[in-house]
C-alpha positions as CSV (number, residue, x, y, z in Angstrom):
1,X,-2.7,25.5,1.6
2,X,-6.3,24.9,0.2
3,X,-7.8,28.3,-1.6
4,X,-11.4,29.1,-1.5
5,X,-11.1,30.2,-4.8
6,X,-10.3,27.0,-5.9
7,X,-13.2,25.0,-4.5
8,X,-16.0,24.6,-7.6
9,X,-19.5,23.1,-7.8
10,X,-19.5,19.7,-9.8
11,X,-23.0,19.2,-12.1
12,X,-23.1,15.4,-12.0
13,X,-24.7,13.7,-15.7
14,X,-28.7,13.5,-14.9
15,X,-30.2,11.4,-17.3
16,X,-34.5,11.8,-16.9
17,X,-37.3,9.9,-18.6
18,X,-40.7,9.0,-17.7
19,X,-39.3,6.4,-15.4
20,X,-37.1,8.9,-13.0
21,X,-33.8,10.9,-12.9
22,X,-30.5,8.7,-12.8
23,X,-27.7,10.5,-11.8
24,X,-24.3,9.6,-12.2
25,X,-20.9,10.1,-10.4
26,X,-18.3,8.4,-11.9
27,X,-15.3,8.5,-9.3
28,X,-12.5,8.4,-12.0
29,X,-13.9,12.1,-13.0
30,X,-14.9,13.7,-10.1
31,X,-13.5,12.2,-6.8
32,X,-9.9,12.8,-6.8
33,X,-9.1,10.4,-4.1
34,X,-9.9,6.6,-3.8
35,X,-12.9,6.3,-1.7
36,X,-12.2,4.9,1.8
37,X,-15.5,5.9,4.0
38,X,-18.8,7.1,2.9
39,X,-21.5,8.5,4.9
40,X,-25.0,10.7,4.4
41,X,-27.1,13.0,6.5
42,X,-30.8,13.3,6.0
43,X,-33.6,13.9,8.0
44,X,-32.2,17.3,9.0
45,X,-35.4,20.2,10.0
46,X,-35.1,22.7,8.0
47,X,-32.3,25.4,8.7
48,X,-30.2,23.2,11.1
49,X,-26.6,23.3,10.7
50,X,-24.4,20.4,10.7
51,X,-20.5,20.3,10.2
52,X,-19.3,22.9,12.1
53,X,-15.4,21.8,11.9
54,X,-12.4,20.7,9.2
55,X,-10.4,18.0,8.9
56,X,-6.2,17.9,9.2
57,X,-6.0,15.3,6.9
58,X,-9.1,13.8,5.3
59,X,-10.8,14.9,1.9
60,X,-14.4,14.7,1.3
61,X,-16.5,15.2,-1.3
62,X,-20.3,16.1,-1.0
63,X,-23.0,15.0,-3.0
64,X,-26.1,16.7,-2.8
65,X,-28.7,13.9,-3.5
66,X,-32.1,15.6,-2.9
67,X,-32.9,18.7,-1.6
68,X,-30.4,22.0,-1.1
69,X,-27.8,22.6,1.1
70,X,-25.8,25.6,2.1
71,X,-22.3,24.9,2.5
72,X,-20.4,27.8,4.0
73,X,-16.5,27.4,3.4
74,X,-13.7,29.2,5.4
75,X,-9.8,29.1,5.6
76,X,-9.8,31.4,8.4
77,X,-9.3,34.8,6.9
78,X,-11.7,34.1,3.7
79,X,-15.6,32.8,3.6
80,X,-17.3,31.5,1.0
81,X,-21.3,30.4,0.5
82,X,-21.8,27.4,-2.0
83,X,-25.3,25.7,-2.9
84,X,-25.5,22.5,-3.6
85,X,-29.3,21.4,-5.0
86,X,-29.7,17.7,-6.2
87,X,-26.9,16.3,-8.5
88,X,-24.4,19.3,-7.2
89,X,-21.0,17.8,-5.6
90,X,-18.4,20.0,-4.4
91,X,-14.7,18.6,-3.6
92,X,-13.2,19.9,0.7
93,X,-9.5,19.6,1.0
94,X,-8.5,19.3,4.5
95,X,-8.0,22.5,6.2
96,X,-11.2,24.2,5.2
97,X,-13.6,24.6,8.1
98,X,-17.2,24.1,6.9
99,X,-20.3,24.1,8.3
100,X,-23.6,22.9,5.9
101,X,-27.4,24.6,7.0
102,X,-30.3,22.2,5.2
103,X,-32.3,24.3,3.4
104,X,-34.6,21.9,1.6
105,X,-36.7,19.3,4.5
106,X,-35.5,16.5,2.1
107,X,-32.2,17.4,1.9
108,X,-30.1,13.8,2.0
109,X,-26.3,15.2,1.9
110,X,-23.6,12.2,0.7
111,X,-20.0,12.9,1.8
112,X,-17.1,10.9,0.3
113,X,-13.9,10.5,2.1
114,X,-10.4,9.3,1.8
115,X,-9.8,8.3,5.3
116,X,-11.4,5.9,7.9
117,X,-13.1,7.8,10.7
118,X,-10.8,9.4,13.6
119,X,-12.2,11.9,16.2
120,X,-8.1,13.2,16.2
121,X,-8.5,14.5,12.6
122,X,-11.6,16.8,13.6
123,X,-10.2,20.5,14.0
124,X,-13.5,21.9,16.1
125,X,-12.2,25.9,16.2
126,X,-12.8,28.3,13.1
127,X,-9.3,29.9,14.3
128,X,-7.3,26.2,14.2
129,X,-7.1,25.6,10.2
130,X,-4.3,28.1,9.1
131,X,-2.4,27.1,12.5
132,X,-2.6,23.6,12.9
133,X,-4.2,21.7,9.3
């Protein structure tokens, strides 16, 4: 079973001159999965919350591109708050329920994930992950 403990925040290589910031993610260091789907949320109003659920089987890792993001990990006995500002990444086995409030109006979130889309995988209760992930 995931641990909370386990779950830490990934500083992705910036590299900034006078032209910009390039960040970098290479996925043979950070993305411990090959990548199947990919998706990003943006254009959230400030202090919305989005997620709200976990996943029996897929992975997903999330890339915060611009802006902050709260992400707000449980296994269903333990909590745990993460920040993610630009160039942050953190790495949700399946199982963990998570819901991700938008601190920053800019805030573009990039998620990562192992499988193709399937409304089955969605667990939608907080009390369902240590039961049935």
């Amino acid at each position: 079973m995931p641990n909370l403990s386990d779950i830490k925040i990934d500083h992705l290589p910036k590299f900034s001159d006078a032209r910009g910031n390039l960040v970098v993610a290479e996925f043979c260091n950070y993305v411990p999965f090959p990548v199947v789907r990919l998706f990003y949320i943006h254009d959230v109003p400030i202090n919305t919350i989005r997620g709200k659920h976990a996943h029996r089987r897929c992975r997903q890792y999330m890339i915060c591109q611009t802006g902050r993001v709260i992400v707000e990990a449980t296994d269903g006995t333990q909590t745990r708050k993460i920040e993610l500002c630009s160039g942050q990444a953190v790495l949700i086995e399946c199982g963990i329920f998570t819901s991700e409030t938008y601190v920053d109006r800019d805030t573009v979130l990039l998620v990562l994930c192992d499988r193709p889309y399937d409304r089955d995988d969605y667990i939608e209760s907080i009390c369902e992950p240590k039961a049935k992930a």
